[in-house]
C-alpha positions in Angstrom: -28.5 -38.4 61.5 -28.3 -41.8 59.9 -25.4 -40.9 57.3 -22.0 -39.7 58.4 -21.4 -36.5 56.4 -19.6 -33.2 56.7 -22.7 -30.7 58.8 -25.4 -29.5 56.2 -25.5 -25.6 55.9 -25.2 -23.5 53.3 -26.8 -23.5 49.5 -28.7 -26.5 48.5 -28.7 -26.1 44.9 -31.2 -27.8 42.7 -30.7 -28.2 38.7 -33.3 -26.7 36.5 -35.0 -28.6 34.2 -33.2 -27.7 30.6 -33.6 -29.5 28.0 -29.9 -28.8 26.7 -27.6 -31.2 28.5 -24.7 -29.9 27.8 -25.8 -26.4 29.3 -26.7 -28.0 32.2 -23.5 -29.8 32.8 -21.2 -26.4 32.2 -23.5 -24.7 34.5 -22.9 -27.1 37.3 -19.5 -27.4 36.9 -19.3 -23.7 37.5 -21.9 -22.9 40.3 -19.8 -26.2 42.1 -16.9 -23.9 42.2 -19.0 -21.9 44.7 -18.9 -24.8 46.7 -22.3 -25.6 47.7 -23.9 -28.0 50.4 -25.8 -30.6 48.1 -26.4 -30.6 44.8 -30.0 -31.9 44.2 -30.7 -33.1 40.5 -34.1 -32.4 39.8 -35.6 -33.3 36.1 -39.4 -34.0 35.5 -39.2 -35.2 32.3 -40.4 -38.8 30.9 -37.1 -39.8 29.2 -35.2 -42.4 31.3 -32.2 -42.3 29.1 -31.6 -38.5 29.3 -32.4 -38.8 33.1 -29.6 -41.7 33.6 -27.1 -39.7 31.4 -27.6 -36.6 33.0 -27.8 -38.1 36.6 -24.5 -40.3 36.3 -22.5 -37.3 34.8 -23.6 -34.6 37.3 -22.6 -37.2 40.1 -19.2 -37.6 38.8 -18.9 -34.0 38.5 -20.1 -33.9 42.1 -17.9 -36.2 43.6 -14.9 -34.6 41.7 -16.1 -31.7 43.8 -16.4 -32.7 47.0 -19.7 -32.3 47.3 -23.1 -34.4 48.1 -25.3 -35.5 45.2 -29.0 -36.4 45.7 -31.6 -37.1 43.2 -35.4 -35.7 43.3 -38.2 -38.2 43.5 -36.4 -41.6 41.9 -34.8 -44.0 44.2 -34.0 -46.0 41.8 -32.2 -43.5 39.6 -30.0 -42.9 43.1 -29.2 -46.0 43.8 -28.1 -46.7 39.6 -26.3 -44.0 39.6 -24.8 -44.3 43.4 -26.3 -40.6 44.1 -25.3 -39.8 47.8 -28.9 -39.6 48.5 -32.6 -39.1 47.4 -34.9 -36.7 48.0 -38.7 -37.9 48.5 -42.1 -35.8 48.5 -45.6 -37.1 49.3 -45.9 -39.0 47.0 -42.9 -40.7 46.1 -42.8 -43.9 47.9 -42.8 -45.1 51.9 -40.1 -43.5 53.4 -39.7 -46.7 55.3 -38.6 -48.6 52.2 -36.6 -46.0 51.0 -34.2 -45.7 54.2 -33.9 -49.6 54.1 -32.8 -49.9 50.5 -30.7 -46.4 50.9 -28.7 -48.2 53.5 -27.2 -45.5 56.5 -24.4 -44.2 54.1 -26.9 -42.6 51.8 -29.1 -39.5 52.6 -32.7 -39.6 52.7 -34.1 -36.0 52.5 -38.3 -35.3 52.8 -40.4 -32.1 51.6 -42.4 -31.0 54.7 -44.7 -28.5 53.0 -45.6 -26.7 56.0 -46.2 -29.9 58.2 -43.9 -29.7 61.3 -45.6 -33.0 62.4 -44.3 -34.7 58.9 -41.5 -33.5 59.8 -41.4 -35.2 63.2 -42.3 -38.2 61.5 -39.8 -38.4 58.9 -36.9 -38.3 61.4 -38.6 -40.9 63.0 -38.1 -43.2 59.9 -34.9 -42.0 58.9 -35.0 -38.8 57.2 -31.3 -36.8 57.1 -32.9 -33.3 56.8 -36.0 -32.2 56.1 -37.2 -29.4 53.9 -40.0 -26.7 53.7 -41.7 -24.1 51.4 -42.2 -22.5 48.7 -41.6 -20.0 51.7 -42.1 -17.4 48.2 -43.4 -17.9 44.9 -41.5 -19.8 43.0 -41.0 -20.2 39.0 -40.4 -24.1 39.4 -43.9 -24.6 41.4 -46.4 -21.7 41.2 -48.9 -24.0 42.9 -47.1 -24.8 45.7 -48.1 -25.2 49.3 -46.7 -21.6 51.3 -44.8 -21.9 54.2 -43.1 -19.3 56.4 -40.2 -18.9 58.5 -42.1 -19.1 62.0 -42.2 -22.9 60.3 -38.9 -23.4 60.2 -38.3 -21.8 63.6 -40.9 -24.4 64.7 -39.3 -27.3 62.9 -35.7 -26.5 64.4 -37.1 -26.6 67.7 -39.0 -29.9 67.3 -36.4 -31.5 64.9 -33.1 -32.8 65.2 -32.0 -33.4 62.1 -30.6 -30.0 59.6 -33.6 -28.1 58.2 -34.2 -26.8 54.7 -36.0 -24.1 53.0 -37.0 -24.3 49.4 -39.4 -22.1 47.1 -38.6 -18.7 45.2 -35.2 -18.0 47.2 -32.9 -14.9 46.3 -29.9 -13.6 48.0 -32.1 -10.4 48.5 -34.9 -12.8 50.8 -32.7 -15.3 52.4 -31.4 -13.7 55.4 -34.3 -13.7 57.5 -34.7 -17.9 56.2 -31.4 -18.3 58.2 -32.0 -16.6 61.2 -35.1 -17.9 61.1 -33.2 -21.7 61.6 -32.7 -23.0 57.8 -29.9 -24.9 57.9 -30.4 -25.1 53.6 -31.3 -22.8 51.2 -32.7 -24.7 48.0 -32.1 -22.5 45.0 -32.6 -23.1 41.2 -33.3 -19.8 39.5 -31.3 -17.0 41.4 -27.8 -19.1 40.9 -28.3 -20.6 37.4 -29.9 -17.7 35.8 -27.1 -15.5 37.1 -24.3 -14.2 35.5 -21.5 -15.2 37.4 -22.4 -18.5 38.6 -20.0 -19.4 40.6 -19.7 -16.2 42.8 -23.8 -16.9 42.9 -23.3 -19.9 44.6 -20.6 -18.9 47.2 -22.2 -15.5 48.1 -25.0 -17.9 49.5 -22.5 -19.9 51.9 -21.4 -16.6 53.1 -24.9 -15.9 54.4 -24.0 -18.3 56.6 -21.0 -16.8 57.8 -21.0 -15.6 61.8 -25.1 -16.6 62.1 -25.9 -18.2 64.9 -28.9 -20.7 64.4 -31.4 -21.0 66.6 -30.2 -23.4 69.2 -31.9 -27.3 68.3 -33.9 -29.7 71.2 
């Protein structure tokens, strides 16, 4: 791993994409209680002014916290903002050039689809973790590739580095993502559209309580 960090497993937890600010930061303050992995700020819309406000205040809340803070798909909103890390897709730049201007304190985490040989390849150039799915239908992308947990039991053989699984994941499915070798479960819905938050967000770490991954190459 290219950033010196505290081990990566438990709840990956990825904003939603509200339009209310203000509800987004008082839902994140809570579900941080539950003391998740990363926190992965994730917002699609056009307005860079929103973006920078609401990226620079969920990192302070995050480092307050204790806990990672990564951005989706901007580099350059990371690196402003002095996110912890950045979280790439397809077709979001070279991952070359991202690793090189992240430096190796900052995370660089890659969407894998269902590729276990982009996978490969991303550790290669410098990827932290790398990520996999929508292993179930998911709100956030109903078009999204499908992967399944025979991938990630592939990819934590073949990879090195902490595996994650993203796309339409519920307390009630994750289990067999664990013992299948996810080191992260990436979760928007079932912790921010819960009622208790917080407890949302530790119940997840306790799925990794006493499981034993899948031993790594």
């Amino acid at each position: 791993m290219s950033v010196a960090t505290p081990p990566m497993r438990g709840l990956y937890l990825v904003t939603p994409d509200w339009d209310d600010s203000a509800r987004l930061f008082s839902a994140v303050d809570a579900a941080l209680a539950g003391q998740p992995a990363l926190l992965q700020y994730r917002n699609k819309s056009t307005d860079a002014a929103r973006r920078l406000n609401e990226a620079s205040r969920l990192a302070a809340l995050c480092r307050r916290a204790g806990v990672p803070f990564i951005v989706n798909d901007d580099l350059e909103l990371a690196l402003r903002v002095e996110a912890d890390g950045v979280h790439l897709g397809r077709d979001d730049g070279a991952l070359e050039r991202a690793r090189e201007r992240l430096g190796a304190d900052r995370m660089l985490g890659v969407t894998c689809y269902n590729d276990v040989a982009r996978a490969e390849a991303a550790e290669v150039l410098g990827a932290d973790y790398v990520a996999f799915g929508a292993m179930f239908p998911s709100p956030s992308k109903p078009q999204a590739v499908v992967a399944t947990p025979a991938v990630l039991s592939l990819a934590r053989q073949r990879c090195a580095v902490p595996v994650a699984a993203i796309g339409g994941i519920t307390l009630e499915n994750a289990a067999p993502l664990v013992a299948a070798g996810a080191d992260l479960l990436a979760v928007i819905s079932d912790v921010f559209m819960a009622a208790d938050v917080a407890a949302r967000a530790a119940a997840y770490g306790a799925l990794f309580d006493g499981a034993t991954p899948p031993a790594r190459p």
